[in-house]
Structure formats: C-alpha cells, structure tokens
C-alpha positions in Angstrom: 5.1 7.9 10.8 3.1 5.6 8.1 5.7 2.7 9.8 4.9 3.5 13.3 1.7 3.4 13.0 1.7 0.4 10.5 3.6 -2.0 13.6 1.0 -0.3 16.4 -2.1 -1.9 13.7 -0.2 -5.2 13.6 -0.1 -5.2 17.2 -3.5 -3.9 18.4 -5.5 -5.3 15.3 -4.7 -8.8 14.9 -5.1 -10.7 13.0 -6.1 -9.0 9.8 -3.9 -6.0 10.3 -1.3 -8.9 11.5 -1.8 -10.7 8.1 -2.1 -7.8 5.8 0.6 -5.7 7.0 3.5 -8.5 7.7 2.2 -10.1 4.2 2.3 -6.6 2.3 6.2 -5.6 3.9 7.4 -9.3 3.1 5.9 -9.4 -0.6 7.5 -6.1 -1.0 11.0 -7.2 0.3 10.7 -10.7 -2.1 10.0 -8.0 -5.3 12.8 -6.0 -4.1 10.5 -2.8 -4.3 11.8 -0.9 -1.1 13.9 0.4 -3.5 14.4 4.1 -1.2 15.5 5.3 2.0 12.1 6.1 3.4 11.1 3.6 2.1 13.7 1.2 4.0 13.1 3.3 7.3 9.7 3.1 7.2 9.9 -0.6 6.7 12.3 -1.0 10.0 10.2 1.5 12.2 7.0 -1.4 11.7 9.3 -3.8 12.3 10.3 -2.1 15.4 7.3 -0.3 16.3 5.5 -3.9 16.2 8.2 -5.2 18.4 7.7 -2.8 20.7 4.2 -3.3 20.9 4.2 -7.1 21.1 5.0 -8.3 24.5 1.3 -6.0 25.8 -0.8 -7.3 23.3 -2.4 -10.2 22.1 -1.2 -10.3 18.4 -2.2 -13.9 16.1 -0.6 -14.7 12.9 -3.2 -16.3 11.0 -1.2 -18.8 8.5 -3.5 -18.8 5.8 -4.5 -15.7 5.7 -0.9 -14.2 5.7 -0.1 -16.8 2.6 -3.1 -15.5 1.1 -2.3 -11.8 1.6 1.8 -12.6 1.0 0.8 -14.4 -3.0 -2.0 -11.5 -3.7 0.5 -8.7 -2.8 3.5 -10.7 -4.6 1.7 -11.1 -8.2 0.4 -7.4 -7.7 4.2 -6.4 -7.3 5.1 -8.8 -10.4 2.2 -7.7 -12.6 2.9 -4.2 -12.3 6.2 -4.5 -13.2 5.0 -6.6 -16.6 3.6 -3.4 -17.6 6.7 -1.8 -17.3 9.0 -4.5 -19.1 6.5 -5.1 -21.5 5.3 -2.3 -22.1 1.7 -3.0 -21.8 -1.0 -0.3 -22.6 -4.5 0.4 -22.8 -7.1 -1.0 -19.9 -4.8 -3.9 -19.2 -2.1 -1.5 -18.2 -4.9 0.5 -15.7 -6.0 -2.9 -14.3 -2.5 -4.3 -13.7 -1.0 -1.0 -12.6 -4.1 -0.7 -9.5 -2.8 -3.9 -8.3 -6.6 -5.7 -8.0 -5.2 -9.3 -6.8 -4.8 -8.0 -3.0 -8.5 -6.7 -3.0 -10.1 -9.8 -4.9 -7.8 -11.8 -2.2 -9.6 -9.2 1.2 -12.8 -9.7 -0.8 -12.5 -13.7 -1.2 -11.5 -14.1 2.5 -14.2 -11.7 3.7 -17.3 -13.5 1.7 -15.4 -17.3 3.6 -15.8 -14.9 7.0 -12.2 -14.9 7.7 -12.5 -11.3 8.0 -15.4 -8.8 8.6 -16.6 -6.4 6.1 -16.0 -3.2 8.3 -12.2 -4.0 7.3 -13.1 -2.6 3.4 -13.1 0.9 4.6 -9.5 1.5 6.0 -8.4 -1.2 3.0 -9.8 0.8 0.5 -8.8 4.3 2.3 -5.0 2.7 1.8 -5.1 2.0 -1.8 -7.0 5.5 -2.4 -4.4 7.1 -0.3 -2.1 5.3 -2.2 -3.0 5.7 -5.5 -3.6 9.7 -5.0 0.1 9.5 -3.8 1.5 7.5 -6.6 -0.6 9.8 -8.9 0.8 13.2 -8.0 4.1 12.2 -7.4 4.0 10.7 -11.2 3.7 14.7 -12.3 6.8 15.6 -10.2 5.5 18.7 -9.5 7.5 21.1 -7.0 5.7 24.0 -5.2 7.2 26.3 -7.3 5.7 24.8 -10.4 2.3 25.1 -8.6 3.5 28.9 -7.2 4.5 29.4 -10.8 1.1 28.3 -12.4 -1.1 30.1 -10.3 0.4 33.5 -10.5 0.7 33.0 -14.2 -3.5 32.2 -14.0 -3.8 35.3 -12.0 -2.1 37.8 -14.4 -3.4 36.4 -17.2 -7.0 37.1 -16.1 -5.8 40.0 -14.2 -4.6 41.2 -18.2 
C-alpha cells in the first residue's frame, strides 16, 4: 500500500514529492538497504504505480532538488550504519540513528523557497511514522507477548 500510494504522490505532487520520493528509493537502492521482500515489492509497486500515473499528470523532476534530497538521504543511510560498525553510543548514536541530514536538507531548500513550508507536516508525519515503526518493531514483540502481559497484569491485581 505504502508504494502505491508513494508513485500516486510522485505523480500528483510534483515536484517535491517527485524529488523526495525518487531521491529517498534511489539512495536506498545505492546503500543497498531494501534488504526484504516488502521491502523490494513495495519499492517496485512506486515504481509502477508512478508509471501508471505518469502519462495523466504533469510530473517535473527538479534536478537540484533530487541531488539535494538523493546526498541527504545517502549520508543518512551511511551514517546510520557508522553506528552500527562502529559501534557508536551516547547522543551521537540518537542523532545519527534519526537520520537529521534529509530534514536540515527539506529545511535548507524550504528557507531558499524551493519548497513551501506546508510540506513539513506530511515530512515530519513520515519520519514520526517511521520512527514509531522502527521503534516497536526493535522490541519484536508478537501479540501473544502483549496477550501474555496483560493477562499476567490482570491476575496479579485481580490476586
């Protein structure tokens, strides 16, 4: 779903979703970070999906923009994996691991006007969504786990 609706943006919102969007799945294919099957699939259905959208709408790739977008998204990708293979801690391992070069690079383009500030919202919405995501899925918790802990919270009070 999350690559359907990523090709219809690139379609119907150029150019920023254009620029973000084609930078963000080309940065992640030079990391070599679509690393899963959904991942993979939902890589091809954007692809597809913005094919399929392309010949009714008025799409722009904004050069500059998508270089801009493509190195921010790259050295994210590069820096968080320098935590890993370095094994970096403390609050250089939280500001590496948040992957801040792609919103200093939305935040640089939208103070030069490339780029209105209304875009911050769904932007920041993303990472969130992203980050809650990447958080939970960390704990690799199963619904029984969370079955599990609440009926042992209920008998214990219950006792």
């Amino acid at each position: 779903m999350a690559g359907l609706i990523m090709g219809y943006l690139m379609a119907q919102d150029s150019p920023f979703s254009t620029a973000f969007f084609a930078a963000m799945l080309i940065s992640l294919v030079l990391a070599r970070k679509i690393d899963n099957f959904a991942f993979a699939t939902g890589t091809v259905l954007a692809v597809a999906s913005l094919l399929a959208f392309y010949p009714s709408s008025e799409v722009s790739w904004p050069i500059i923009p998508i270089a801009v977008f493509l190195a921010a998204g790259f050295v994210d990708e590069v820096a968080d994996n320098m935590v890993d293979r370095y094994d970096i801690g403390g609050p250089l391992k939280m500001f590496l691991n948040y992957r801040p070069f792609s919103d200093i690079a939305l935040l640089a383009m939208v103070l030069m006007g490339t780029f209105s500030w209304v875009y911050f919202l769904p932007y920041f919405g993303f990472t969130f969504s992203y980050l809650l995501v990447e958080r939970y899925t960390v704990r690799d918790l199963s619904l029984s786990d969370g079955v599990d802990w609440i009926k042992d919270r209920v008998l214990r009070r219950a006792d």
